[in-house]
C-alpha atoms as an extended CHARMM CRD file, in Angstrom:
* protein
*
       126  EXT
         1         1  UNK       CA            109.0560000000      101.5160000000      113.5840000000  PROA      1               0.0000000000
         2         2  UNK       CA            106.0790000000      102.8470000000      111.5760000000  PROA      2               0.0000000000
         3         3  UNK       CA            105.8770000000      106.4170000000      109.6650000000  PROA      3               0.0000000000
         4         4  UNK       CA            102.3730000000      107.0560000000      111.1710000000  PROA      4               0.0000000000
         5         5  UNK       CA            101.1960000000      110.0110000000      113.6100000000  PROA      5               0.0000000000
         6         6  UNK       CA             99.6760000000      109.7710000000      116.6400000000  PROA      6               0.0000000000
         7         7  UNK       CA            101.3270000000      107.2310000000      119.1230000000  PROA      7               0.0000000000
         8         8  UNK       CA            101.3930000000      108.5460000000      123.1270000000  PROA      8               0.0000000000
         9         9  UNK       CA            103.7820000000      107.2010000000      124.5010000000  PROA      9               0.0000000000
        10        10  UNK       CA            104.6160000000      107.5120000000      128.1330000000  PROA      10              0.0000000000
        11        11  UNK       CA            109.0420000000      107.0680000000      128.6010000000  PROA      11              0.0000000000
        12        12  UNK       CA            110.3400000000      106.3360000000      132.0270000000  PROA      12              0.0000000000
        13        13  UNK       CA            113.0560000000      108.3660000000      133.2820000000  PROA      13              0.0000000000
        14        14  UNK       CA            115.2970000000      105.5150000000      133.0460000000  PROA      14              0.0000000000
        15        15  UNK       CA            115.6140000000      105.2380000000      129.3930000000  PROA      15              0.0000000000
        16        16  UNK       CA            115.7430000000      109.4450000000      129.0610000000  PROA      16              0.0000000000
        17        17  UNK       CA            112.5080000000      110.7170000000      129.0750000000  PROA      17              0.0000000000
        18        18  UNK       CA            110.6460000000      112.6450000000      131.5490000000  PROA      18              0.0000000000
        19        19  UNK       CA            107.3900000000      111.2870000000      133.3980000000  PROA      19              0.0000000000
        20        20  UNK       CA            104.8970000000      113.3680000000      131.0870000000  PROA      20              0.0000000000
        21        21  UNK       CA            103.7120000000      111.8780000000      127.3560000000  PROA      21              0.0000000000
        22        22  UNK       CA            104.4130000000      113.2350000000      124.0990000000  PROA      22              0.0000000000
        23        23  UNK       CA            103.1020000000      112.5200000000      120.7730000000  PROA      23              0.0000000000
        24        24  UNK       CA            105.7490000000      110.1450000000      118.8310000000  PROA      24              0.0000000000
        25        25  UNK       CA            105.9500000000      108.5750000000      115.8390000000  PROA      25              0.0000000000
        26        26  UNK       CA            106.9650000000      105.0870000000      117.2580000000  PROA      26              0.0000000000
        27        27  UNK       CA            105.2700000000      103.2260000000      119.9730000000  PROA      27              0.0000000000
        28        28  UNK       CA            108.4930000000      102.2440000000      121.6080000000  PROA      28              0.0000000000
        29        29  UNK       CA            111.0410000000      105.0810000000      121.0270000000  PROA      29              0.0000000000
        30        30  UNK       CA            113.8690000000      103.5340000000      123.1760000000  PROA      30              0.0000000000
        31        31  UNK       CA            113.9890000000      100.1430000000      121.6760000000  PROA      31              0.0000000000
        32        32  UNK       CA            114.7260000000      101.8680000000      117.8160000000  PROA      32              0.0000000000
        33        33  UNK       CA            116.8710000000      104.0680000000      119.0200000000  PROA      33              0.0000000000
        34        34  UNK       CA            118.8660000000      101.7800000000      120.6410000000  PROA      34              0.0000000000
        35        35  UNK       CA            119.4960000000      100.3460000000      117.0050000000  PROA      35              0.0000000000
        36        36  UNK       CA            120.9240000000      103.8260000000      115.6750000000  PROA      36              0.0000000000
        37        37  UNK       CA            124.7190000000      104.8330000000      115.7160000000  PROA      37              0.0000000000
        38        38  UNK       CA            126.4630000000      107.9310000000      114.5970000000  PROA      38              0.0000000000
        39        39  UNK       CA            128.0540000000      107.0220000000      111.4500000000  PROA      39              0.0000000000
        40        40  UNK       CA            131.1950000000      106.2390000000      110.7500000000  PROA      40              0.0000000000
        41        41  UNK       CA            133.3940000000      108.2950000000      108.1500000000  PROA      41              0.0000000000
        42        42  UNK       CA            134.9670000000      106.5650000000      105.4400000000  PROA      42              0.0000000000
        43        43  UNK       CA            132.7720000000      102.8320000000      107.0970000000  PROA      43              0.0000000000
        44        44  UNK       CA            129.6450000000      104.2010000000      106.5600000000  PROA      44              0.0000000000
        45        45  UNK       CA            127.6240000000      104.9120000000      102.8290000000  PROA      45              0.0000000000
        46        46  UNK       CA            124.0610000000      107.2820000000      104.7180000000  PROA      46              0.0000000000
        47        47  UNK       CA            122.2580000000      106.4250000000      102.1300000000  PROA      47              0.0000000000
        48        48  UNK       CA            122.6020000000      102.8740000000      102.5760000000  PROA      48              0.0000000000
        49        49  UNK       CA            122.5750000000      102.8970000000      105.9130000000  PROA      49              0.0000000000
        50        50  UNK       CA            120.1150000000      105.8360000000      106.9060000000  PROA      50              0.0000000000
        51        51  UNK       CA            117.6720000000      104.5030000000      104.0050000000  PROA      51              0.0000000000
        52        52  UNK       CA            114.9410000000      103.9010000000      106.3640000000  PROA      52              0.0000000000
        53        53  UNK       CA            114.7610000000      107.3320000000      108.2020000000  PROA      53              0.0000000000
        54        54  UNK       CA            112.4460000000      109.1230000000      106.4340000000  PROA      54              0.0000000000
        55        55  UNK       CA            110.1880000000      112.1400000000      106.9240000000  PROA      55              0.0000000000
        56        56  UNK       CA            106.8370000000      112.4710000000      107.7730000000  PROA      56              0.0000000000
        57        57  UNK       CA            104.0170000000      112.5290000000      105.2660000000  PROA      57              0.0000000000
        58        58  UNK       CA            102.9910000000      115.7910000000      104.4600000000  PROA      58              0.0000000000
        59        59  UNK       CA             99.4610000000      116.8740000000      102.4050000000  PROA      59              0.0000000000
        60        60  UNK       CA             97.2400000000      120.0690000000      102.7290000000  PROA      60              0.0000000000
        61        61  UNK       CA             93.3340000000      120.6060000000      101.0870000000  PROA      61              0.0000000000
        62        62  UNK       CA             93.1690000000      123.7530000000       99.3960000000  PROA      62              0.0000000000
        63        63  UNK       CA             89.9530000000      124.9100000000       97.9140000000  PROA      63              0.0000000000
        64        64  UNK       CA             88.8360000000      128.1850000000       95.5580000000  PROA      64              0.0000000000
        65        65  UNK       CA             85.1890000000      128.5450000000       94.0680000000  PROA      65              0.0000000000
        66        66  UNK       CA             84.8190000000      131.6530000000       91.9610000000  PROA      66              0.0000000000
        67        67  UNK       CA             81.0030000000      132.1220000000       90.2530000000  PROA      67              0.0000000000
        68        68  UNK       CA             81.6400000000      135.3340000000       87.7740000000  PROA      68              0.0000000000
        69        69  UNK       CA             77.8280000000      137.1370000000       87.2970000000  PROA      69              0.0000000000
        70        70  UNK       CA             76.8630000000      138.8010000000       84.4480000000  PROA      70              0.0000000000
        71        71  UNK       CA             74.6480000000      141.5390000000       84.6580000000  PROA      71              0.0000000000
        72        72  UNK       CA             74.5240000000      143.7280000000       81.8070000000  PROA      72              0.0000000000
        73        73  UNK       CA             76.9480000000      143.5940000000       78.5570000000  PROA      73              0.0000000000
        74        74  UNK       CA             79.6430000000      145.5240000000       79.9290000000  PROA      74              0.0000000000
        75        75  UNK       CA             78.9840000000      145.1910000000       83.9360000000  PROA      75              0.0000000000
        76        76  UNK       CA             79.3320000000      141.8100000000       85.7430000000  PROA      76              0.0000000000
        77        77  UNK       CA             80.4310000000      140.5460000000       89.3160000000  PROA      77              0.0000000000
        78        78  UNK       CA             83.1920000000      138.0520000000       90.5830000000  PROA      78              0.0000000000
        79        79  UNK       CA             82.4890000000      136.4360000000       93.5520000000  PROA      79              0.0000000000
        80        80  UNK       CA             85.0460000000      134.2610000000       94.9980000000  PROA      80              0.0000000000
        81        81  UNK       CA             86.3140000000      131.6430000000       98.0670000000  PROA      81              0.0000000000
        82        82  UNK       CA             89.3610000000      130.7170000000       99.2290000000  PROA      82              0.0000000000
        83        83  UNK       CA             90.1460000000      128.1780000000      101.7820000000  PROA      83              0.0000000000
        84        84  UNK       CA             93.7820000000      126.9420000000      102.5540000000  PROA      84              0.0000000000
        85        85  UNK       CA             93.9730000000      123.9140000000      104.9370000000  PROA      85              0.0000000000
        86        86  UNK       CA             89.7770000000      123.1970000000      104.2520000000  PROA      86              0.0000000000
        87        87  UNK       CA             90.0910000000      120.1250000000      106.7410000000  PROA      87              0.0000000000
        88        88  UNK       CA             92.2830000000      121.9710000000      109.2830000000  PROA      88              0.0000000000
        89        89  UNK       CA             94.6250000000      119.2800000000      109.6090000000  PROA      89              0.0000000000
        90        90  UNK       CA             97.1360000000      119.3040000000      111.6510000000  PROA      90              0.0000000000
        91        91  UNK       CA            100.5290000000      118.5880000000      109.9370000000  PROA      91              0.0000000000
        92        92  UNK       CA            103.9510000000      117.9110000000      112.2300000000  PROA      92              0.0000000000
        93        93  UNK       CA            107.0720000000      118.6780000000      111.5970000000  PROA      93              0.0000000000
        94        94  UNK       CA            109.5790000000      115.9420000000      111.0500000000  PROA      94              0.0000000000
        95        95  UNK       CA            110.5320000000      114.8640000000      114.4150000000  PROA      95              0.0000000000
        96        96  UNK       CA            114.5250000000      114.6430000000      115.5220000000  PROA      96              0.0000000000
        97        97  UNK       CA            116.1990000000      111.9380000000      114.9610000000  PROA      97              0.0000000000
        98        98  UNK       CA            119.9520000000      112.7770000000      117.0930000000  PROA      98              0.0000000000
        99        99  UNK       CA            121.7280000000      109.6000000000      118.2410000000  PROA      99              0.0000000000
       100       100  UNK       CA            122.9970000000      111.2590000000      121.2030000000  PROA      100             0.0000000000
       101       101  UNK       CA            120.4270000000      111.1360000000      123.3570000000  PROA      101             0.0000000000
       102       102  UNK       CA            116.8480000000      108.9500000000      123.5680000000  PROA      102             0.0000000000
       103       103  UNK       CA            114.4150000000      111.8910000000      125.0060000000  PROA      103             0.0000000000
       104       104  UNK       CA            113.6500000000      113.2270000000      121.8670000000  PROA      104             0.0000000000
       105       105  UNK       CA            113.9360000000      110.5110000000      119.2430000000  PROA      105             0.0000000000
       106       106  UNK       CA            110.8630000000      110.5030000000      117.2970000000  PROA      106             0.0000000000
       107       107  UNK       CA            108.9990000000      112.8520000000      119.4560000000  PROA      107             0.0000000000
       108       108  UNK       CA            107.0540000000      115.6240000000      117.2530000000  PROA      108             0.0000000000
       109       109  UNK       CA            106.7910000000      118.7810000000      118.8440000000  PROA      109             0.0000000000
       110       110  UNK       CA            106.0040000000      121.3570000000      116.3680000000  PROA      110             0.0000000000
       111       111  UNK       CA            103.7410000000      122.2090000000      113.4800000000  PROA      111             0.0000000000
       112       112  UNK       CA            104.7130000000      122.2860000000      109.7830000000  PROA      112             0.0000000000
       113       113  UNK       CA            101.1590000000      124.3310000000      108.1890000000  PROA      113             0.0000000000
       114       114  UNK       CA             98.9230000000      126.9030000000      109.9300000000  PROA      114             0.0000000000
       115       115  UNK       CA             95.4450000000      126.5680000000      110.4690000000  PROA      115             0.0000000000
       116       116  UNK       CA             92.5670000000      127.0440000000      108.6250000000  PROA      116             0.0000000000
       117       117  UNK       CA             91.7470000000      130.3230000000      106.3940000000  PROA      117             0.0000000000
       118       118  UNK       CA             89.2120000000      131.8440000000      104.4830000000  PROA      118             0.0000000000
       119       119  UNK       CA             89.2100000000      134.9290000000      102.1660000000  PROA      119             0.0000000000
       120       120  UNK       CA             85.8600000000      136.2720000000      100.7540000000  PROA      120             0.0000000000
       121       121  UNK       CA             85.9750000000      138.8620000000       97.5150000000  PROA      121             0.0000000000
       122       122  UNK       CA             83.8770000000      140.4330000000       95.0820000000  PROA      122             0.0000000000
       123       123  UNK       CA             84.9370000000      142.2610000000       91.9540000000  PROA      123             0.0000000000
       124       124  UNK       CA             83.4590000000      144.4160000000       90.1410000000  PROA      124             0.0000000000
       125       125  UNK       CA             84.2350000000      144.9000000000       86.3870000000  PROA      125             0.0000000000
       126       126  UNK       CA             82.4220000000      147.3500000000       84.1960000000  PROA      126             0.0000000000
């Protein structure tokens, strides 16, 4: 499997999904899942084990540009920007990873950080 977004993958109804594609982390879903088992108590060690299932990557731009004005001794002017998310890049949450059933192994359905947004200000200090 790879830790990358962005794989559509089609699954046939034989192997649990449904005839529609979803975004999922691995190009094959069925064949790694196939190589999961509930642990075992007392067999098993997770993190020896479960080493390899990891979470997504997860980064976010933020930006702030403040330019402060001076226009007499005791009067000046704050301007300032703020941007959260700059790029507006999407970030999934970590898919599910339940060795019960195949249809949603790997398959990312939600989002993790919100979209783009600004906020404009000036102050005033005298």
């Amino acid at each position: 499997g790879s830790n990358g977004v962005g794989t559509l993958v089609a699954l046939s109804p034989s192997k649990g999904g449904s005839a529609n594609t979803e975004i999922n982390i691995y190009s094959d879903p069925y064949a790694v899942w196939s190589n999961f088992r509930n642990p075992i108590l007392g067999l098993d060690n997770f993190r020896s084990t479960y080493n390899g299932m990891r979470g997504l990557p997860y980064w976010n731009m933020d930006l702030s540009v403040r330019k402060n004005i001076r226009v007499a001794e005791r009067f000046s002017l704050e301007a300032q920007m703020m941007f959260q998310n700059v790029f507006n890049h999407i970030v999934f949450n970590d898919p599910s990873m339940e060795t019960d059933s195949a249809k949603p192994w790997g398959t990312l359905r939600s989002q993790r950080n919100g979209p783009r947004t600004m906020e404009f200000g000036i102050r005033v200090s005298f």
